[in-house]
Chimera marker file (.cmm) of the C-alpha trace (Angstrom):
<marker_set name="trace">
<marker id="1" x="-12.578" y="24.918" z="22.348" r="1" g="1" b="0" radius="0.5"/>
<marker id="2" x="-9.166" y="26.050" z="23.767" r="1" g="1" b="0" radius="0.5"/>
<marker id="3" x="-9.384" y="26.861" z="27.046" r="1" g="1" b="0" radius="0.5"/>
<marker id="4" x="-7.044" y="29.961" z="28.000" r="1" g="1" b="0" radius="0.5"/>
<marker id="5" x="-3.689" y="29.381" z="30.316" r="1" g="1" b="0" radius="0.5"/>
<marker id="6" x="-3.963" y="29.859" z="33.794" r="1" g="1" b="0" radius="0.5"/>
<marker id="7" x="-2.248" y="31.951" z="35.970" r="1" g="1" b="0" radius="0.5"/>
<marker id="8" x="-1.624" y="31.986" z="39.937" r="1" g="1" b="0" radius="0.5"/>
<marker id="9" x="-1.305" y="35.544" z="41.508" r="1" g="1" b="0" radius="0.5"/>
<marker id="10" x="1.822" y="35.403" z="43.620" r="1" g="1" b="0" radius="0.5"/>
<marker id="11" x="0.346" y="36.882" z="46.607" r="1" g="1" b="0" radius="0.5"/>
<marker id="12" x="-2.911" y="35.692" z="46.960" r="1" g="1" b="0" radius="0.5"/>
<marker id="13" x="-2.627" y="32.253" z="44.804" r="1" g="1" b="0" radius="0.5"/>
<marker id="14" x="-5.669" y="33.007" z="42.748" r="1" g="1" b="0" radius="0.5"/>
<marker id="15" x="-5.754" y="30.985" z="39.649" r="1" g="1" b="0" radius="0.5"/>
<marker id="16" x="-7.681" y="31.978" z="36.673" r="1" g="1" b="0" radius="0.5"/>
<marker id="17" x="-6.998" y="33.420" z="32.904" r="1" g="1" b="0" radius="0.5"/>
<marker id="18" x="-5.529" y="36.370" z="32.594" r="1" g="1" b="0" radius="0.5"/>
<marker id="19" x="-7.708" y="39.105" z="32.198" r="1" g="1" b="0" radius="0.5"/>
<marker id="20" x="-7.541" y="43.563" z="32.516" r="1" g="1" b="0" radius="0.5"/>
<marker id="21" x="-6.747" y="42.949" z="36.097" r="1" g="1" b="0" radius="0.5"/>
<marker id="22" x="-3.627" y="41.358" z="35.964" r="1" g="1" b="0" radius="0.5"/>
<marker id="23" x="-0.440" y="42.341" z="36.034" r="1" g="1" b="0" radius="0.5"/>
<marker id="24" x="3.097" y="40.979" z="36.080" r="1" g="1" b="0" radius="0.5"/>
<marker id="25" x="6.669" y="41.524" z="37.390" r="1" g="1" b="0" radius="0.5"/>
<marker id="26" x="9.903" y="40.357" z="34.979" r="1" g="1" b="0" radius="0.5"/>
<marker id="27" x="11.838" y="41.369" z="31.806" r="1" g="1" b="0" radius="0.5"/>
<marker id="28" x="10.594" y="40.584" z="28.406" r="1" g="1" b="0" radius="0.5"/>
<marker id="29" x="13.032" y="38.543" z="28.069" r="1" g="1" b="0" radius="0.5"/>
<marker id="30" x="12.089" y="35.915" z="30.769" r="1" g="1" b="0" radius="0.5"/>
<marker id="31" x="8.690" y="35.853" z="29.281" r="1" g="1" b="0" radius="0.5"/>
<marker id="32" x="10.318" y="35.295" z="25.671" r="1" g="1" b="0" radius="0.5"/>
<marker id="33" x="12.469" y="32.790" z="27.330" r="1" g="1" b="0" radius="0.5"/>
<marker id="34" x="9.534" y="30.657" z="29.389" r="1" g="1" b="0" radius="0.5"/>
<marker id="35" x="10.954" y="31.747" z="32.695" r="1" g="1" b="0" radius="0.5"/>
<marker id="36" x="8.849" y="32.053" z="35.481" r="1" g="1" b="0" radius="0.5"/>
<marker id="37" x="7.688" y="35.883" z="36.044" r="1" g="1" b="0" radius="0.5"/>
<marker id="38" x="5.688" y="37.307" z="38.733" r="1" g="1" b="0" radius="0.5"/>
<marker id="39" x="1.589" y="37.441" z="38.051" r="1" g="1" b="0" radius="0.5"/>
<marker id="40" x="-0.436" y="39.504" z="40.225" r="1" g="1" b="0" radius="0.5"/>
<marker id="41" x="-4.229" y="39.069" z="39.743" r="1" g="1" b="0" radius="0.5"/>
<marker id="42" x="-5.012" y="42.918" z="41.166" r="1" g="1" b="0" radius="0.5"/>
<marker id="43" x="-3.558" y="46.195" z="41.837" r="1" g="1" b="0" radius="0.5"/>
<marker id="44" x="-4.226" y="45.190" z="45.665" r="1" g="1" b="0" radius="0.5"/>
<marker id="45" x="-1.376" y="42.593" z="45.435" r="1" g="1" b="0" radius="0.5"/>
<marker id="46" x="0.775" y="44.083" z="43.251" r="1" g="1" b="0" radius="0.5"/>
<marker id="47" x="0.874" y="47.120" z="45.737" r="1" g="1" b="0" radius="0.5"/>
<marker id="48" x="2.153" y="44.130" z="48.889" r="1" g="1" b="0" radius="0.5"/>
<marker id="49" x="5.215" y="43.022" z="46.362" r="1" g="1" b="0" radius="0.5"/>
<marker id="50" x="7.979" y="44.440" z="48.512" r="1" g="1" b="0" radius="0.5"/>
<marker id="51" x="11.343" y="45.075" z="47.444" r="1" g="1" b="0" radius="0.5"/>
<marker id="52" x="12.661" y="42.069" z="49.412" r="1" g="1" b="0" radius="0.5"/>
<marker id="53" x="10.673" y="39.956" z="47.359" r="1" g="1" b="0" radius="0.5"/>
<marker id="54" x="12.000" y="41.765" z="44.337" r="1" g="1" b="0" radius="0.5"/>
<marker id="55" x="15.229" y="40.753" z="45.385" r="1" g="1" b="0" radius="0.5"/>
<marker id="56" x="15.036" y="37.520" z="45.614" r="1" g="1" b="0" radius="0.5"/>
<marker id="57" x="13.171" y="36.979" z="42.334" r="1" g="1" b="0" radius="0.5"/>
<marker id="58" x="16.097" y="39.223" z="40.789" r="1" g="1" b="0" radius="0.5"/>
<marker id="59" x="18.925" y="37.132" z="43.046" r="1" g="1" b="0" radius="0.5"/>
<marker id="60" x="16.950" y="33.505" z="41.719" r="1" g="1" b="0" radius="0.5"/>
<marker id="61" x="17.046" y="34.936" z="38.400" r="1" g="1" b="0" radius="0.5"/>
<marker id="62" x="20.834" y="35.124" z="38.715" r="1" g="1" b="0" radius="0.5"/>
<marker id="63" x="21.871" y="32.280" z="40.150" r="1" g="1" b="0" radius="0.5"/>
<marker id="64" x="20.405" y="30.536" z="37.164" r="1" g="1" b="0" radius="0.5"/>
<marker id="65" x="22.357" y="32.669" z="35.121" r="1" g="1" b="0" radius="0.5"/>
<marker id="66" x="25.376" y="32.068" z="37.126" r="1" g="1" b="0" radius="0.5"/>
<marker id="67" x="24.513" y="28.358" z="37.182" r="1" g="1" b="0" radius="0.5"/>
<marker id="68" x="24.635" y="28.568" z="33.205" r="1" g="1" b="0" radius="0.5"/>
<marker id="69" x="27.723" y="29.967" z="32.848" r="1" g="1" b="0" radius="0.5"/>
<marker id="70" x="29.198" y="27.436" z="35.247" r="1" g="1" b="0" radius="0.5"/>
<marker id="71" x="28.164" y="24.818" z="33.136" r="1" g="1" b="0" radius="0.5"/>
<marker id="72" x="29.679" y="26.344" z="29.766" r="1" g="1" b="0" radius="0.5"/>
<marker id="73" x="32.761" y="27.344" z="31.681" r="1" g="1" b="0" radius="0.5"/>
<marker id="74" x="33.356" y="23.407" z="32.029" r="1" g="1" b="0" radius="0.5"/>
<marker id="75" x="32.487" y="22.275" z="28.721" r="1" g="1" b="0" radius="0.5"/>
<marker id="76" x="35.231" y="25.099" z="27.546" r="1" g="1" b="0" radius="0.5"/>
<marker id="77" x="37.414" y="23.828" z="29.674" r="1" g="1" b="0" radius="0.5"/>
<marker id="78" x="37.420" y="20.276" z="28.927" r="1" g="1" b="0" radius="0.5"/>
<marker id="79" x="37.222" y="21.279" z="24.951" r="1" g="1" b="0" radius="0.5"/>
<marker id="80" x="40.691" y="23.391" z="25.829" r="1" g="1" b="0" radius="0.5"/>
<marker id="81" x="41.613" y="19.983" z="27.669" r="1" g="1" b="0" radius="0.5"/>
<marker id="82" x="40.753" y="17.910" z="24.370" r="1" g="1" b="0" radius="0.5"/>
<marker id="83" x="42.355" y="20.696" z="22.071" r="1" g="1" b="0" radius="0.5"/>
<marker id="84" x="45.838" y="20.631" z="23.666" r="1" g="1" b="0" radius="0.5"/>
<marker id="85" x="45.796" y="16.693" z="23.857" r="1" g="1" b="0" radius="0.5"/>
<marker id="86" x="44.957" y="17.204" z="19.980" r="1" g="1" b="0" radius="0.5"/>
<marker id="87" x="47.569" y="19.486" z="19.473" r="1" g="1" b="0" radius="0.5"/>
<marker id="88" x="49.999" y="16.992" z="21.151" r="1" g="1" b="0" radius="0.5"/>
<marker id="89" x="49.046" y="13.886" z="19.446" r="1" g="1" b="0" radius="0.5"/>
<marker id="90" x="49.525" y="16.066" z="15.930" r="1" g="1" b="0" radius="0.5"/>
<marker id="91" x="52.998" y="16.989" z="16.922" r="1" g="1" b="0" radius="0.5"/>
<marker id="92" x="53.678" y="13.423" z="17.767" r="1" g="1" b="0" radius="0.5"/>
<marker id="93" x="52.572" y="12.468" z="14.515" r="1" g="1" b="0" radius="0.5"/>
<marker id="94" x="54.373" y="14.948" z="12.663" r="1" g="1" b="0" radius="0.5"/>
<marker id="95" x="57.779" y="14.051" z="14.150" r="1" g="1" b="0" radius="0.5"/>
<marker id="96" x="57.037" y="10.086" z="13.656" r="1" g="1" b="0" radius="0.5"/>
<marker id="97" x="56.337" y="11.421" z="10.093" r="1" g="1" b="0" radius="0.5"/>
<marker id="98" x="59.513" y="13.516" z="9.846" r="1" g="1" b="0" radius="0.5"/>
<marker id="99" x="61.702" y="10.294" z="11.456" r="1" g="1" b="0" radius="0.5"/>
<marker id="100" x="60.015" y="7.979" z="8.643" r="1" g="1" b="0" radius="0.5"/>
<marker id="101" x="61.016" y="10.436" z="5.888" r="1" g="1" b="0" radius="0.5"/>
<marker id="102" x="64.889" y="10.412" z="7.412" r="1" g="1" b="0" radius="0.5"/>
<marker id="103" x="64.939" y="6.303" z="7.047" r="1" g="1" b="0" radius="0.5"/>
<marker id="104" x="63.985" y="6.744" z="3.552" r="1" g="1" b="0" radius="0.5"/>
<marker id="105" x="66.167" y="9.114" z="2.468" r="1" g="1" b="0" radius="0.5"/>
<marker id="106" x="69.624" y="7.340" z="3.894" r="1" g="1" b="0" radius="0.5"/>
<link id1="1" id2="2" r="1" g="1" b="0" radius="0.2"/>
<link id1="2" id2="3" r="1" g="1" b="0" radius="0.2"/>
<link id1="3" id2="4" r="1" g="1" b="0" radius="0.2"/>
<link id1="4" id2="5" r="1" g="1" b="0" radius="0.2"/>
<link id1="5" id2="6" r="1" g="1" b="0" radius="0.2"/>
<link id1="6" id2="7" r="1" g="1" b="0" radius="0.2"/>
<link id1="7" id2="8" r="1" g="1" b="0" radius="0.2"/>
<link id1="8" id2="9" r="1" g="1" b="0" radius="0.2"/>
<link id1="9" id2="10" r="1" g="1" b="0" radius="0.2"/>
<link id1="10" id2="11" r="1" g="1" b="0" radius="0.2"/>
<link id1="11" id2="12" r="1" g="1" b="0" radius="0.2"/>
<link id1="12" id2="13" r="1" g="1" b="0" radius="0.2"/>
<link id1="13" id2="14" r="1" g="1" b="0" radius="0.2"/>
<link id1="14" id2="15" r="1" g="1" b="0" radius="0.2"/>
<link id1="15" id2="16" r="1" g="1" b="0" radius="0.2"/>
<link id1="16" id2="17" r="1" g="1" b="0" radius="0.2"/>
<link id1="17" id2="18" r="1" g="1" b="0" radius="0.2"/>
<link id1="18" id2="19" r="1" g="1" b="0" radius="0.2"/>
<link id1="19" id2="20" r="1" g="1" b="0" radius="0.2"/>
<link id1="20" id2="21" r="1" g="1" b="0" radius="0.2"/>
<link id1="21" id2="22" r="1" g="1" b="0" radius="0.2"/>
<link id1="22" id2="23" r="1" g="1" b="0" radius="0.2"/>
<link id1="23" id2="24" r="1" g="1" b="0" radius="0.2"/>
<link id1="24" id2="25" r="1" g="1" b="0" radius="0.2"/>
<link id1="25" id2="26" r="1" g="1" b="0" radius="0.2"/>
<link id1="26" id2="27" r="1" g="1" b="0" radius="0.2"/>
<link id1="27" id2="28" r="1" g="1" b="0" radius="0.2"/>
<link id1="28" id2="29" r="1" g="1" b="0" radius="0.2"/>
<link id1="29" id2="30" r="1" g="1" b="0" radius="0.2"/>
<link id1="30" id2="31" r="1" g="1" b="0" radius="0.2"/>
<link id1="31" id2="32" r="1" g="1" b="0" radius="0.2"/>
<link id1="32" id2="33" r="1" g="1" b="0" radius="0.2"/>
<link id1="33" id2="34" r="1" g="1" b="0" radius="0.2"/>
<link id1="34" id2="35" r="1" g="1" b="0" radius="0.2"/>
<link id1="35" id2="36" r="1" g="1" b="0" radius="0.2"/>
<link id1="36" id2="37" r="1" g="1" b="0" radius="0.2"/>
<link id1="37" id2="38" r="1" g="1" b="0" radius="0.2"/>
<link id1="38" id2="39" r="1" g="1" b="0" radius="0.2"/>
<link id1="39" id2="40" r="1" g="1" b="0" radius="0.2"/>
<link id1="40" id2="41" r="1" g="1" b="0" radius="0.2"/>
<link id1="41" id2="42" r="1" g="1" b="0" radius="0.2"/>
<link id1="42" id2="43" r="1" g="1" b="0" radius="0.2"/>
<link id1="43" id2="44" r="1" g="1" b="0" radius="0.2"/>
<link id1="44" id2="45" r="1" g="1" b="0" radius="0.2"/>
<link id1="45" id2="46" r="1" g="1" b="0" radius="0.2"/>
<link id1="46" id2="47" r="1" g="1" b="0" radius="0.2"/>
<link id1="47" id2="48" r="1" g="1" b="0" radius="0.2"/>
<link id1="48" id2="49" r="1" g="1" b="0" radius="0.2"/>
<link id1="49" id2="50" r="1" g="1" b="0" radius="0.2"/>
<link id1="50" id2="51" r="1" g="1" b="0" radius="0.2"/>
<link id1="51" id2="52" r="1" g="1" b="0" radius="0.2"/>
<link id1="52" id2="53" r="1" g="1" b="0" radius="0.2"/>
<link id1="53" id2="54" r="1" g="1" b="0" radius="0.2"/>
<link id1="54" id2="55" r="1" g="1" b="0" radius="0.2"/>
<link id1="55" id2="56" r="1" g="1" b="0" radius="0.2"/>
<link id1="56" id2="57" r="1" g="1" b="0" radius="0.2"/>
<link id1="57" id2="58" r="1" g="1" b="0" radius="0.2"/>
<link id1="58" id2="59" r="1" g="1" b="0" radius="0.2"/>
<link id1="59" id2="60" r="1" g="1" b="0" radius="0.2"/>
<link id1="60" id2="61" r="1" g="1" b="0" radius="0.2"/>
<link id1="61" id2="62" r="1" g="1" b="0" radius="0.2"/>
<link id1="62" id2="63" r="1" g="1" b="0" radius="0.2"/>
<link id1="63" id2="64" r="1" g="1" b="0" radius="0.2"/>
<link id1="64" id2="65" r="1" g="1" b="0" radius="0.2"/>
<link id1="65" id2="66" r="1" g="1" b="0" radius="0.2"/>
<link id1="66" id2="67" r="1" g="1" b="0" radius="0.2"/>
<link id1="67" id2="68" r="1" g="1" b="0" radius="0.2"/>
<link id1="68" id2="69" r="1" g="1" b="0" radius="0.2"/>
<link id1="69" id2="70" r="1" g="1" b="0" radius="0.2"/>
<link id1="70" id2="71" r="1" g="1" b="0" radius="0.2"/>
<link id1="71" id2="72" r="1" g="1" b="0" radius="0.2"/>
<link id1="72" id2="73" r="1" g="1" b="0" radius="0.2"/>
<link id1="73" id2="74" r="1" g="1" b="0" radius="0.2"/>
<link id1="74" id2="75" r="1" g="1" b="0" radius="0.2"/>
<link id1="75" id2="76" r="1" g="1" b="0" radius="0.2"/>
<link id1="76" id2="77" r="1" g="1" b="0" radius="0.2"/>
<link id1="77" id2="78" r="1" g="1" b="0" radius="0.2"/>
<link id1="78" id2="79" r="1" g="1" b="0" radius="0.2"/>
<link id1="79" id2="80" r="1" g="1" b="0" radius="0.2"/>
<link id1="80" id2="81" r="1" g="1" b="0" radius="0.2"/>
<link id1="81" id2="82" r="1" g="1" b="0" radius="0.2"/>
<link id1="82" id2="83" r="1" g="1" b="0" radius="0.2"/>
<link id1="83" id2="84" r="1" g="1" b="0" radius="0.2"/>
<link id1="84" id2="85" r="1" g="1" b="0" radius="0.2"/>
<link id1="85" id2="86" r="1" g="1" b="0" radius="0.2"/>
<link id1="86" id2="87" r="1" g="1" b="0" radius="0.2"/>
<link id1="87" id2="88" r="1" g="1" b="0" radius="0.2"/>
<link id1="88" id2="89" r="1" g="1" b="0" radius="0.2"/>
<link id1="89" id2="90" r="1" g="1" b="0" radius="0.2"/>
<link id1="90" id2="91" r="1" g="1" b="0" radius="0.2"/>
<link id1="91" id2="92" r="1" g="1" b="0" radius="0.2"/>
<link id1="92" id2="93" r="1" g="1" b="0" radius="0.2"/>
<link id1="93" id2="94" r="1" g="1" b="0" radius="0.2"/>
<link id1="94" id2="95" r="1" g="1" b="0" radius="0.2"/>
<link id1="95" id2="96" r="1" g="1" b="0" radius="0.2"/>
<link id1="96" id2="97" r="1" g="1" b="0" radius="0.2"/>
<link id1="97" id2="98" r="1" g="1" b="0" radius="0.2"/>
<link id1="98" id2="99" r="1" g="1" b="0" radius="0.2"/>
<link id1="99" id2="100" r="1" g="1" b="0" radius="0.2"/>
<link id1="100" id2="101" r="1" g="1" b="0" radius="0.2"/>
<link id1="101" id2="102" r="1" g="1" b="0" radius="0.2"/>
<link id1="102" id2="103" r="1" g="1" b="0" radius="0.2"/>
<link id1="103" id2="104" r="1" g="1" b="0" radius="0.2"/>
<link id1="104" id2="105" r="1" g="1" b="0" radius="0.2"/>
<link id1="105" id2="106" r="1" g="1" b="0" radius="0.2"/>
</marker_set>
């Protein structure tokens, strides 16, 4: 038998399958993405979430983002860094070519 994933209720740290009960604080898109969202195993916790807490799920949220972006703004950069080295070595290459041509033809 499978047993049924567990959840922890982020204000009172109850643990148990999700049932009518719960509830839970995020976009669709962190659930479709596997990122953590906010369970709350009753109405009575829910009600406690405070907008500070909000705030700092929202601000976590971001700095992964942020954190992400970082990390493709380097590998663009050092892909820019490879592409003008490229476009250097093909210039090189085309005026050894063009030199080679100019033996051969005096």
């Amino acid at each position: 038998m499978i047993e049924a994933k567990k959840y922890q209720c982020f204000k009172c740290n109850k643990i148990e399958a999700w049932n009518e009960n719960w509830s839970w604080y995020g976009s669709w898109q962190e659930m479709d993405e596997g990122k953590e969202v906010i369970t709350f195993c009753r109405q009575a916790c829910q009600i406690t979430f405070t907008e500070k807490e909000k705030i700092e799920h929202i601000s976590k949220e971001d700095l992964l983002i942020e954190q992400e972006i970082e990390d493709y703004e380097a590998v663009l950069g050092e892909a820019q860094i490879q592409i003008s080295d490229a476009r250097k070595q093909i210039a090189r290459l085309k005026k050894k070519l063009s030199m080679e041509r100019l033996k051969t033809t005096i």
